[in-house]
N, C-alpha and C positions, 0 to 999 in steps of 0.2 A: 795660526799654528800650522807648521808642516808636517807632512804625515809622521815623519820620523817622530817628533816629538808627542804627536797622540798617540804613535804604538808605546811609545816610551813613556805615556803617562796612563796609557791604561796596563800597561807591566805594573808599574808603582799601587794603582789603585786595587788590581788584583786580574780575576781572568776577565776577557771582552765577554759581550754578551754569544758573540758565538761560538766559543769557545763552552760557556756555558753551558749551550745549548747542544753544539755539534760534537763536542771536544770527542769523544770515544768516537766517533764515524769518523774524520778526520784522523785522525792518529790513525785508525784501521788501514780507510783506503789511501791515506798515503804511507803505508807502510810495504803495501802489495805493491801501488805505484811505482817505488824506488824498486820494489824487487823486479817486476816484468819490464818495465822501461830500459833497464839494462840487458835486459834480450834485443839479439839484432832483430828489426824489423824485417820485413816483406820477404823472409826467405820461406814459409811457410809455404807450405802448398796450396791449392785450393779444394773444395771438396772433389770437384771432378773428378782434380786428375787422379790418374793412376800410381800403384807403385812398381813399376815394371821388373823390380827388382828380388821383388816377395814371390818366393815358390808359390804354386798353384795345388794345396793340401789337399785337394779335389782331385788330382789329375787321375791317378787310377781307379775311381767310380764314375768316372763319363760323363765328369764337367759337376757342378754345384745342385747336388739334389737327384743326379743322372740327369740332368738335360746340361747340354753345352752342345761342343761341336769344333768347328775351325773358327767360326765366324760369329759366336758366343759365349759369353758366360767365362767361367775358368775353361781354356783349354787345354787337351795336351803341352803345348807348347810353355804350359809352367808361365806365361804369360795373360795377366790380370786386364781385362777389357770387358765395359758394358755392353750392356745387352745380353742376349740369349741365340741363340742359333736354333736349328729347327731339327737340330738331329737325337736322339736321345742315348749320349755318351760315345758317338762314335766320330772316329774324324772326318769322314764325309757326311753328317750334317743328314745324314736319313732316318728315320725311323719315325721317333712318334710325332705327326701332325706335320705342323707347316707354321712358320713364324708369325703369318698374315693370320691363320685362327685362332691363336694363343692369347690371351690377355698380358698385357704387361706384368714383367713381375719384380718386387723390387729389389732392388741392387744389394749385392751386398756388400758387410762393412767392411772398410778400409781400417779399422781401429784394429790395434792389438785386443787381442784374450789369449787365454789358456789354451786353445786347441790350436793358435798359430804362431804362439810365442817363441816358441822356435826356430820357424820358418823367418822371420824378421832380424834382416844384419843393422848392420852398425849404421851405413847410412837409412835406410828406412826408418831406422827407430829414432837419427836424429831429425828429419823431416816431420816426424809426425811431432816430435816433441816442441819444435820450434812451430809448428802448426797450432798446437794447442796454447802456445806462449803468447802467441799473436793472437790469436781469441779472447783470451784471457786481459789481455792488457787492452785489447778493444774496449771491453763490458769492465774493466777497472778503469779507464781510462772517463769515460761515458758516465761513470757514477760520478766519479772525480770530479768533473765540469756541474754537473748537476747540486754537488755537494759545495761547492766554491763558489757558486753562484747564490746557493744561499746565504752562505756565511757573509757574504757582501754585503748582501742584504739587510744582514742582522746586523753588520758593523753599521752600517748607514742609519739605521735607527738608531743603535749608540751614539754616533755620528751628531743626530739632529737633535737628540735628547739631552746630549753637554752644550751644546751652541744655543738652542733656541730656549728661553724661560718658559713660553705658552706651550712648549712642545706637549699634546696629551693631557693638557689642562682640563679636570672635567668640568668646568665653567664653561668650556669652547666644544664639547664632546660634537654638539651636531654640526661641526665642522672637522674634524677630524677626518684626516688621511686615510689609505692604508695604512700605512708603516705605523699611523700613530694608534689605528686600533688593535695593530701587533702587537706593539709593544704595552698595550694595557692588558692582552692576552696574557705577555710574560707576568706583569704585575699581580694578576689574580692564579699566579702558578697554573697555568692552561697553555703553556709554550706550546705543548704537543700538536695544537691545534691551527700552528700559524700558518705553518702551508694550504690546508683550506683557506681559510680568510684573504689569504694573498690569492690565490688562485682566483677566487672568485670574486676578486675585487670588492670587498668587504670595508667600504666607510661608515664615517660618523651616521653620516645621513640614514644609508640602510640599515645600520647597526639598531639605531635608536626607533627605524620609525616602521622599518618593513617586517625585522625578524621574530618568527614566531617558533613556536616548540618546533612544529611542524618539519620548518624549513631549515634549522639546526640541525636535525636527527638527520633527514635526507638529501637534502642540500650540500651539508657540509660537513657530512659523517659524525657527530656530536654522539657522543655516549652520555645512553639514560641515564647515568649515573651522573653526567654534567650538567646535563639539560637544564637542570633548576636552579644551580647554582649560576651559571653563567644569565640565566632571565632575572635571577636575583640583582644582580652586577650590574645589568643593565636599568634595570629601576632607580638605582643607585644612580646613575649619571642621568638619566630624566626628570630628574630630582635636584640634579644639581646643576643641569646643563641653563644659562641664562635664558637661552634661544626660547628653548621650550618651554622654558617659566611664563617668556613673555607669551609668547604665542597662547601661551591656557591661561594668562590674567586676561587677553584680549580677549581670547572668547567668551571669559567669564565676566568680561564686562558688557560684551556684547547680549549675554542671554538678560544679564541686569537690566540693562538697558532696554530691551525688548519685550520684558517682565514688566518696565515700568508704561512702557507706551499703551501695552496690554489693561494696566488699570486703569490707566486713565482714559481710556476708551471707554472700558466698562464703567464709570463711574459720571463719564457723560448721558451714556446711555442710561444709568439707575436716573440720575437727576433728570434727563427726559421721561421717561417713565411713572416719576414721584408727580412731576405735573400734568399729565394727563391725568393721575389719578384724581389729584386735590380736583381738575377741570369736572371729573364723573362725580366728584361726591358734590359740587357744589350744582351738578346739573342734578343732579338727583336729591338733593335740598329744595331745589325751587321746585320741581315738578312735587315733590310730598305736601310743599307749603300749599300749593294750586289745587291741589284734591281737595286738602282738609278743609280749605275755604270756600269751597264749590258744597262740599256736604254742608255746613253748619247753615248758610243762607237756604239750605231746600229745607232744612227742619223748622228755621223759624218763621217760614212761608208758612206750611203747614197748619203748625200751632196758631197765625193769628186765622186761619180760613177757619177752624175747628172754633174760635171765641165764637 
């Protein structure tokens, strides 16, 4: 089947799984996409630079704050350049301190406000806007990728879920993939949670045999409210998974087995035991019969010496 015909047959059957899942993120960020993407690129400026263009609102209190000079800060010169200079307000740069004992101080903004909105012409205010347009379509663009990459993802599970019958089969659970203990996420309505599980590479194996409260809540961000239900779910496929049936009839035949060797040890040992005993009572039979015979000849010794 080519791709055409599975977008074309998942149209027909209804929305894809990630669409399910993403559809409102997607709609959003490629809505913004279309709109900044039609901004021209790289004409923005960068933070550094300057606007050489922007009066200097400062210039008659003697530079930003009163310290400036020629050689910092706003100077007279209605001209916008970092740094600070070492004079306080005058254009030779004399009065309070010296540049070298001053701490640095920080720059100020290059952004429009209120107090210099009207000091900014027609090209400034289009620099800074295409400034902002190319920020903007960076961090839209950055979601974009990050958001398209899952939906891949989530189609790919659709993907293996129509192709493969065992796909997620809970007979096969402690063999299970990622993608396949995603998509059993989706099926217990827990989508919200598949990006952990993917992240942290989350299979059958550790699903079934490693995870505990524990490591759901802190591990994998899991809300208390889930917690129980998802180790409910999990029981549910340990129960159903073959692997593990076998593996706990083996041990339970193994303790069986082990139970049995165990009595018939012990019943060696009782029937050892049972004959020493019958050995003591028959030695102590003969020894009672040997007394009793020893006394009755010294009495009738006795009696004939007494005739």
């Amino acid at each position: 089947m080519t791709s055409e015909q599975k977008n074309q047959d998942k149209v027909n059957r209804g929305r894809s799984l990630s669409r399910q899942i993403l559809g409102n993120d997607l709609d959003l960020v490629n809505k913004y996409a279309s709109k900044y993407n039609s901004k021209p690129k790289g004409a923005g400026l960068k933070r550094t630079q300057t606007y050489t263009a922007v009066p200097n609102p400062y210039a008659n209190y003697g530079g930003y704050g009163g310290y400036g000079g020629v050689n910092g800060g706003y100077n007279n010169n209605n001209n916008f350049s970092h740094g600070y200079g070492s004079g306080s307000g005058s254009s030779t740069g004399s009065g309070y301190g010296s540049a070298s004992r001053r701490k640095p101080r920080r720059q100020p903004s290059n952004l429009i406000n209120t107090s210099t909105l009207s000091q900014w012409d027609q090209n400034a205010t289009k620099s800074q806007e295409q400034e902002m347009s190319a920020a903007m379509s960076a961090m839209v663009s950055s979601y974009q990728t990050r958001l398209n990459d899952d939906a891949q993802f989530l189609d790919e599970i659709q993907d293996e879920a129509e192709e493969n019958e065992d796909f997620a089969k809970h007979e096969r659970a402690d063999e299970w993939t990622v993608k396949e203990v995603c998509f059993w996420l989706n099926k217990i309505h827990l989508d919200k949670y598949i990006k952990g599980f993917r992240d942290q590479i989350i299979d059958g194996s550790i699903l079934l045999r490693d995870l505990d409260e524990s490591m759901l809540i802190n591990e994998l961000g899991i809300k208390k409210l889930h917690v129980k239900k998802i180790l409910r779910e999990i029981t549910k496929l340990k129960n159903k998974s073959t692997k593990l049936k076998k593996e706990s009839n083996d041990t339970r035949d193994e303790l069986i087995q082990s139970l049995r060797t165990e009595v018939e040890e012990l019943k060696a040992k009782n029937k050892s035991l049972n004959q020493e005993l019958q050995q003591l009572k028959l030695k102590t039979k003969s020894s009672s019969g040997n007394l009793f015979g020893a006394g009755y000849n010294g009495n009738a010794n006795n009696n004939f010496n007494y005739k």
